[in-house]
VEXDREN-2710 file (C-alpha; in Angstrom, 1 decimal):
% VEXDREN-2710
k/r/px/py/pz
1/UNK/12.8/22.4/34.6
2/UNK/15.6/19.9/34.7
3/UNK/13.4/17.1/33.3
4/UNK/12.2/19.2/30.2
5/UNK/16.0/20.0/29.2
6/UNK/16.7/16.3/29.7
7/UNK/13.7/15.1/27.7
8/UNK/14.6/17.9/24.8
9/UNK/18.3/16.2/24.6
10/UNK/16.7/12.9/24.3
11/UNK/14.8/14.4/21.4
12/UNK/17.8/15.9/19.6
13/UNK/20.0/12.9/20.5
14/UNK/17.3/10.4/19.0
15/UNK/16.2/13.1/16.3
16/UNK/20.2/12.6/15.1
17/UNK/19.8/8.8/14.5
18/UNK/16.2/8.7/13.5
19/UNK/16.2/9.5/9.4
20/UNK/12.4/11.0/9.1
21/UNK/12.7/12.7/12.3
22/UNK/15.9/14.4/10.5
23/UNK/14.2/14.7/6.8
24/UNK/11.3/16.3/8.9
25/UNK/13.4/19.0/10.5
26/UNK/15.0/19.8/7.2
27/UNK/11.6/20.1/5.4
28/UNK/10.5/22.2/8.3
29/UNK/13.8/24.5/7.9
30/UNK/13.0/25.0/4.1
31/UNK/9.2/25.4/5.0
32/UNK/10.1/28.2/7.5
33/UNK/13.2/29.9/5.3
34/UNK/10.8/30.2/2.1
35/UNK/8.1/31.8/4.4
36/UNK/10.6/34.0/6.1
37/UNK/12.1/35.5/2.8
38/UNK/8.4/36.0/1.4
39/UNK/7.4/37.8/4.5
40/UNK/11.0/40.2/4.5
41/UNK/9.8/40.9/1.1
42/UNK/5.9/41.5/2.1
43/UNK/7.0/43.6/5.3
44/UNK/9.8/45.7/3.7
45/UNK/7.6/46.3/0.4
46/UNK/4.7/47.0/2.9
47/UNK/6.9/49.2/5.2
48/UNK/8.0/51.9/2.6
49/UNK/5.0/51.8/0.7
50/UNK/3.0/53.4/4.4
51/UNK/6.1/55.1/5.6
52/UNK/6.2/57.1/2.2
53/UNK/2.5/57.9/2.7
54/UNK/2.6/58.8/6.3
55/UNK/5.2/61.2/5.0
56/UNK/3.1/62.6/2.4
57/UNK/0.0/63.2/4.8
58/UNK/2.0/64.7/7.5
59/UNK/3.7/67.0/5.2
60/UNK/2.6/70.4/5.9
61/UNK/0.6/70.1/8.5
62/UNK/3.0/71.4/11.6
63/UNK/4.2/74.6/12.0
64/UNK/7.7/74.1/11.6
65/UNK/9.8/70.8/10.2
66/UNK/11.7/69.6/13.2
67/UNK/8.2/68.8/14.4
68/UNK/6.9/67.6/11.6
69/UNK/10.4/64.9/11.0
70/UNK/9.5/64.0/14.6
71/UNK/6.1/62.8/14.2
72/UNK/7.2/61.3/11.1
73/UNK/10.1/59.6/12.5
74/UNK/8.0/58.2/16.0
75/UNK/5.1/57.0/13.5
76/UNK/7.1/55.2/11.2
77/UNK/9.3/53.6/14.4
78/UNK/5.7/52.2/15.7
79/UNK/4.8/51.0/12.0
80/UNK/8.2/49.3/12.5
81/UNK/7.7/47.5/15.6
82/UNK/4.4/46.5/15.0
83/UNK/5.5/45.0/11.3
84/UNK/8.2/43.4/13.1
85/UNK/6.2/41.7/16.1
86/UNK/3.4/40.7/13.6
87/UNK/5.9/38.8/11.5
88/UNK/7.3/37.8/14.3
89/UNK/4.3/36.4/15.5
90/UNK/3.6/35.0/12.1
91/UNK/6.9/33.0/11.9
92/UNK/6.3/31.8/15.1
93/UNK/3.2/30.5/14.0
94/UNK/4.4/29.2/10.8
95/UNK/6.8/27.5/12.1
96/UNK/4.7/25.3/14.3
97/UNK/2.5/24.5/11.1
98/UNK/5.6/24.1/8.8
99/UNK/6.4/21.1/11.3
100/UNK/2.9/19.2/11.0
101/UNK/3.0/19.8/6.9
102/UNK/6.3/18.4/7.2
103/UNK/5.0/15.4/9.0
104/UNK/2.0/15.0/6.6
105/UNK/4.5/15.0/3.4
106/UNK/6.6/12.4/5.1
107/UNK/3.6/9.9/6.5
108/UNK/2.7/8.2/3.4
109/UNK/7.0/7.7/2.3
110/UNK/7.5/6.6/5.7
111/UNK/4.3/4.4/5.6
112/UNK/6.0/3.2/2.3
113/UNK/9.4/2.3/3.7
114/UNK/8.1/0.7/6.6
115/UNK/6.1/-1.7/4.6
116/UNK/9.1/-2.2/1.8
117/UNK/10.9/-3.3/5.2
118/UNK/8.7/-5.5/6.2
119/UNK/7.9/-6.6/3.0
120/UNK/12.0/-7.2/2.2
121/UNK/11.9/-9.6/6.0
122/UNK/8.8/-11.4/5.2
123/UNK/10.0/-12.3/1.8
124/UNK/13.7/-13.3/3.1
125/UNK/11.7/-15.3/5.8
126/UNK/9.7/-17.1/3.1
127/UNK/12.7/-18.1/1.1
128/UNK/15.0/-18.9/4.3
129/UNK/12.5/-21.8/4.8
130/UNK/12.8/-23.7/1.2
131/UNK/16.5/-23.2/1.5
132/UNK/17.0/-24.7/4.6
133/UNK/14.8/-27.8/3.7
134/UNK/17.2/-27.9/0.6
135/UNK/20.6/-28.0/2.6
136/UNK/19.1/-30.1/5.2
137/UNK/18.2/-32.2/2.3
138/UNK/21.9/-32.1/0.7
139/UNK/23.5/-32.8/4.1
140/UNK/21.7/-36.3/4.8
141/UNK/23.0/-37.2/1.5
142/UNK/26.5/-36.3/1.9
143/UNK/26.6/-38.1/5.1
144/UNK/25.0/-41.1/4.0
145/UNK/27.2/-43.8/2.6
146/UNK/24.5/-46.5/1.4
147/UNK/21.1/-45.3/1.3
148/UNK/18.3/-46.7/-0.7
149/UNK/16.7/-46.2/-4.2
150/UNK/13.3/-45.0/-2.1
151/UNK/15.2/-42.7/0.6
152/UNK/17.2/-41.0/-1.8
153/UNK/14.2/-40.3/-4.2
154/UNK/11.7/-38.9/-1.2
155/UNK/15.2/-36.3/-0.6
156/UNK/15.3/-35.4/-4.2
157/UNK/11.7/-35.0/-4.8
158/UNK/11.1/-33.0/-1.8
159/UNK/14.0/-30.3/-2.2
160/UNK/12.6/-30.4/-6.0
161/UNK/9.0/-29.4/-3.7
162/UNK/11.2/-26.2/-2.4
163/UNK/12.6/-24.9/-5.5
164/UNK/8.6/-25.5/-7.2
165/UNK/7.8/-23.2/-4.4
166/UNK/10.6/-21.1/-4.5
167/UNK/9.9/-20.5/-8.2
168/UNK/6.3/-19.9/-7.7
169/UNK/7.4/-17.3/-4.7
170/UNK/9.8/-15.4/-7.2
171/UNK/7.3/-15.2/-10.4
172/UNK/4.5/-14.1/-8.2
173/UNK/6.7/-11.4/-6.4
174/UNK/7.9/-10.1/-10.3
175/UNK/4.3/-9.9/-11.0
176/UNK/3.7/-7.8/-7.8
177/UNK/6.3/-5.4/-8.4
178/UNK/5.3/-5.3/-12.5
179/UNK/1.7/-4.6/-11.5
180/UNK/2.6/-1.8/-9.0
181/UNK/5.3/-0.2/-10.7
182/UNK/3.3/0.9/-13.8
183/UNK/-0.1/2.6/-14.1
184/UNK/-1.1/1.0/-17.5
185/UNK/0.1/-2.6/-17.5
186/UNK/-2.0/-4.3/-20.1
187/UNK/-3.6/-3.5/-23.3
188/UNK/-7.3/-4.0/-22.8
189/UNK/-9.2/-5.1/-25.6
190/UNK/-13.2/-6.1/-25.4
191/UNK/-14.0/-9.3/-24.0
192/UNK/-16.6/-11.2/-22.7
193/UNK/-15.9/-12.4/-18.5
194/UNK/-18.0/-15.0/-18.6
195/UNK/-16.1/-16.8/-21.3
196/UNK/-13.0/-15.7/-19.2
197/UNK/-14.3/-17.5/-16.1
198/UNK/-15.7/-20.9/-17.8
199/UNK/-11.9/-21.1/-18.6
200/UNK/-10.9/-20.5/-15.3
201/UNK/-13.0/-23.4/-14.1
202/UNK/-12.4/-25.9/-16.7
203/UNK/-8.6/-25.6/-15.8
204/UNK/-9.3/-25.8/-12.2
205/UNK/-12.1/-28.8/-13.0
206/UNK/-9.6/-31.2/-11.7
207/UNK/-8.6/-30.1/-8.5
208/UNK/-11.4/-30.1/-7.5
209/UNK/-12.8/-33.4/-8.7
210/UNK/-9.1/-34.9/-6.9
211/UNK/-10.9/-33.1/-3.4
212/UNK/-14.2/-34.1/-3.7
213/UNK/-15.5/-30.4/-4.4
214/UNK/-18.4/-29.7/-6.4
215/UNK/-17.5/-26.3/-8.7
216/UNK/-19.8/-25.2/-10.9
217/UNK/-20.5/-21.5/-12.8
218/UNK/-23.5/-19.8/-13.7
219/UNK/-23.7/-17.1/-16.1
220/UNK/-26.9/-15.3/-17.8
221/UNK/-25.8/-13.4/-20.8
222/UNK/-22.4/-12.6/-22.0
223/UNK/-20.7/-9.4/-20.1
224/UNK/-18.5/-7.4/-21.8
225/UNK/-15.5/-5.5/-20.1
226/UNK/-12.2/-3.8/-21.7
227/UNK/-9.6/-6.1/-19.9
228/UNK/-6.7/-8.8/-20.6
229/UNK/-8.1/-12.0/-20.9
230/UNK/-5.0/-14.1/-19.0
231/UNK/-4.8/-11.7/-16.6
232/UNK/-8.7/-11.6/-16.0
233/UNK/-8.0/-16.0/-15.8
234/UNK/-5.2/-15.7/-13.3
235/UNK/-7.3/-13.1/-11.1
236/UNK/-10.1/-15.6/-11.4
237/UNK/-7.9/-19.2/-10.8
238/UNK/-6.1/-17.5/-7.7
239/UNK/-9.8/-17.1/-6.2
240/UNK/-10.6/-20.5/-7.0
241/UNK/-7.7/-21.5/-6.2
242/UNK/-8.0/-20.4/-2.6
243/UNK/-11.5/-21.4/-2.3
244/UNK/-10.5/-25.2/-3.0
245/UNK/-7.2/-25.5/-0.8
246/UNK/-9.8/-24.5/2.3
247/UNK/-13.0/-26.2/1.0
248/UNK/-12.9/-30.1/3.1
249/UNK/-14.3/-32.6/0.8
250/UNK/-18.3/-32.9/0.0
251/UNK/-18.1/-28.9/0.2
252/UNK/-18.9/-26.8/-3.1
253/UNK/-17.5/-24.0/-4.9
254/UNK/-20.1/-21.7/-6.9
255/UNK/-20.0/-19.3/-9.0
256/UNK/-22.1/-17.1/-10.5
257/UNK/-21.9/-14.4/-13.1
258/UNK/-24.5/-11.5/-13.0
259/UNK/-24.7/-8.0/-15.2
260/UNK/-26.9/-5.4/-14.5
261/UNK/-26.5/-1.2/-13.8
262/UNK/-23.4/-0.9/-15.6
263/UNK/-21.5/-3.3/-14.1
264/UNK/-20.7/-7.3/-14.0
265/UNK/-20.4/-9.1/-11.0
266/UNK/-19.1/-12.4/-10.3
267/UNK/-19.2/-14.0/-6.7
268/UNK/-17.3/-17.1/-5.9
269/UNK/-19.0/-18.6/-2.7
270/UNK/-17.4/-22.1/-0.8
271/UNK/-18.3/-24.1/2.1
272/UNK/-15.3/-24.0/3.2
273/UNK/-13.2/-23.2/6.8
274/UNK/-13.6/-19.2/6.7
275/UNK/-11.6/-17.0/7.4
276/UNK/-11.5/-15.3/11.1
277/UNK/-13.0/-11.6/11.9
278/UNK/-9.3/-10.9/12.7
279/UNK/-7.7/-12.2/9.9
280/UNK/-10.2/-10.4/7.3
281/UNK/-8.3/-7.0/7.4
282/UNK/-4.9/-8.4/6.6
283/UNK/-5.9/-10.6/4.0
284/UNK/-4.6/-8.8/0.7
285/UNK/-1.8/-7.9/2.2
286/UNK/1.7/-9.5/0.5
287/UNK/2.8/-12.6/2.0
288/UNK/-0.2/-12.7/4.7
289/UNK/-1.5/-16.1/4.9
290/UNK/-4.3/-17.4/7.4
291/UNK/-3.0/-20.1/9.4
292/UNK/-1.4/-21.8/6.5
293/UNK/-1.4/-24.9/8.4
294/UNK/-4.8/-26.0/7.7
295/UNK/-5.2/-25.0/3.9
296/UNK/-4.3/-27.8/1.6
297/UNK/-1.2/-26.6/-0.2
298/UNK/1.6/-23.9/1.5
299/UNK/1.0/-21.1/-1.4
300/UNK/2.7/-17.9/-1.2
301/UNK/0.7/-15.5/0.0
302/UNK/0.6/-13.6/-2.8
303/UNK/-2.9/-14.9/-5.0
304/UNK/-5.0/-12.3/-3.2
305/UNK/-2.6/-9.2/-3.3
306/UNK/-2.0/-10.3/-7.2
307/UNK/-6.2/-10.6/-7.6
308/UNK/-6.3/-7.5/-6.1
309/UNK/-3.6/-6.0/-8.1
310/UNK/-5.3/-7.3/-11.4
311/UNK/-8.9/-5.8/-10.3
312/UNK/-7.9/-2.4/-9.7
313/UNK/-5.9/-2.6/-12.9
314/UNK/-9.1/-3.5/-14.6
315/UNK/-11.0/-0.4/-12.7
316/UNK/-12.6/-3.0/-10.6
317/UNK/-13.0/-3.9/-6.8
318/UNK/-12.9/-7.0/-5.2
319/UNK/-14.5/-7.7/-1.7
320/UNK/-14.4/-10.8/0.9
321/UNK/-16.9/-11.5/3.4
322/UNK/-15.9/-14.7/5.5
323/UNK/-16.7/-16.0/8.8
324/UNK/-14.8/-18.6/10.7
325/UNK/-16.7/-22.0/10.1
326/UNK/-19.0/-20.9/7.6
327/UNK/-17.3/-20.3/4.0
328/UNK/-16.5/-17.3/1.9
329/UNK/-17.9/-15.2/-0.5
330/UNK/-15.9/-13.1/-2.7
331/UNK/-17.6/-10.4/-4.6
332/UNK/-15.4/-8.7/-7.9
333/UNK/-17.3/-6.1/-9.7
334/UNK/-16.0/-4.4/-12.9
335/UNK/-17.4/-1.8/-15.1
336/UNK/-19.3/-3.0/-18.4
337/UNK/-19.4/-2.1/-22.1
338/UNK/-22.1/-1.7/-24.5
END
């Protein structure tokens, strides 16, 4: 008995310094007071709506009234009891429940919170890093007296290397929070992917000629969706992007363009490294990067939650198949126009 008192102080004392353990009680307290005073209300209407007809049926049916006020008064002290022990029983009940709802409401603001948090330390991590290359940077050059023309241009250029992707860390985290913050973020007009995509690759036509990478599209006829056309071409680059900075040289990047059922689908296959069964779950998450060490340029974690972001935007879905060794495919599908 001793052990269940000590573990119910543990709860109250942890319940005091735990903020959704506290909001839950709270919730569960208004939960159980706005059932309480509905049931008063239910029970008390309830109770003088049968005591006044128990009176009315038992009226003139003894022989004399101090009977009859008797049986009238014992029947409506049972109805009482029983209405009392039922909402009793009822409050009891509801109370238990009024706990669990509580916990439901709070799961997905907790869930929220918890991923903000992490979000906020993954993203002071990510910066920390490029900051510290860029004092390191400015103490070697404070402490050196005479230093070369080449020394002090490789310091220079490579804190210049941190801010690039400190920059790139900021605009892509802006875009993040613009994307999720609104439900309408761009003003969709009629236009054809295809042309969107041919774009993307003769931007990216370079890259990949610097790496050795074959990239080539394929396209039937033009596909028509209602979308924004530089949002479509950064959804598009990021995936290309990626596909490049883990393709090793000889490999190939293809893509091809396909409309049929309503829909338009564009798959973006590479030879490349792949992406491991473990990893594949994680991988649109913010900030989440597989094994940055062997991709070709640090990026910021944030091209596939932004491709994402863009796709759903667009009433699409995009989809990632990938196996260690053996290349990716990445499917996105969006909804067609006439």
């Amino acid at each position: 008995m001793k052990n269940y008192w000590k573990q119910f102080a543990e709860w109250v004392i942890g319940s005091k310094h735990n903020i959704f353990q506290r909001a839950r009680l709270k919730l569960t307290g208004l939960y159980i007071g706005i059932i309480a005073v509905i049931l008063i209300i239910f029970s008390l209407t309830l109770y003088y709506s049968l005591a006044k007809n128990i009176r009315d049926n038992f009226e003139g049916n003894f022989s004399d009234d101090q009977t009859q006020e008797l049986v009238i008064t014992k029947t409506t002290e049972r109805l009482q009891t029983t209405i009392f022990f039922i909402d009793l029983i009822v409050l009891l009940a509801s109370s238990g429940l009024s706990y669990f709802l509580a916990g439901k409401t709070l799961k997905p603001i907790r869930q929220a919170m918890e991923k903000q948090k992490q979000f906020t330390a993954d993203a002071s991590h990510e910066l920390r890093t490029p900051l510290a290359v860029i004092q390191t940077n400015l103490e070697v050059a404070l402490r050196e007296k005479e230093w070369d023309r080449g020394k002090r241009h490789a310091l220079i250029a490579s804190a210049i290397d941190e801010v690039k992707l400190m920059t790139k860390l900021t605009e892509d985290l802006l875009t993040l929070s613009k994307l999720e913050g609104k439900e309408k973020v761009y003003a969709l007009k009629k236009i054809d992917v295809a042309e969107i995509v041919e774009q993307a690759v003769k931007k990216m036509r370079n890259i990949a000629i610097k790496h050795k990478i074959q990239l080539s599209v394929e396209r039937s006829t033009a596909s028509f969706i209602y979308g924004d056309a530089d949002a479509l071409q950064r959804l598009i680059m990021n995936i290309i992007s990626n596909a490049l900075n883990f393709t090793p040289a000889g490999g190939y990047v293809r893509i091809t363009i396909d409309q049929r059922g309503g829909k338009v689908t564009i798959r973006i296959k590479d030879t490349g490294i792949g992406i491991a069964k473990e990893d594949l779950p994680h991988i649109f998450e913010r900030l989440y990067r597989v094994d940055k060490a062997r991709g070709r340029n640090g990026g910021t974690g944030l091209g596939l939650s932004i491709a994402k972001e863009i796709a759903e935007k667009h009433h699409g879905t995009i989809n990632i198949e990938s196996e260690s060794g053996k290349g990716t495919l990445v499917t996105i599908v969006f909804p067609t126009i006439l």
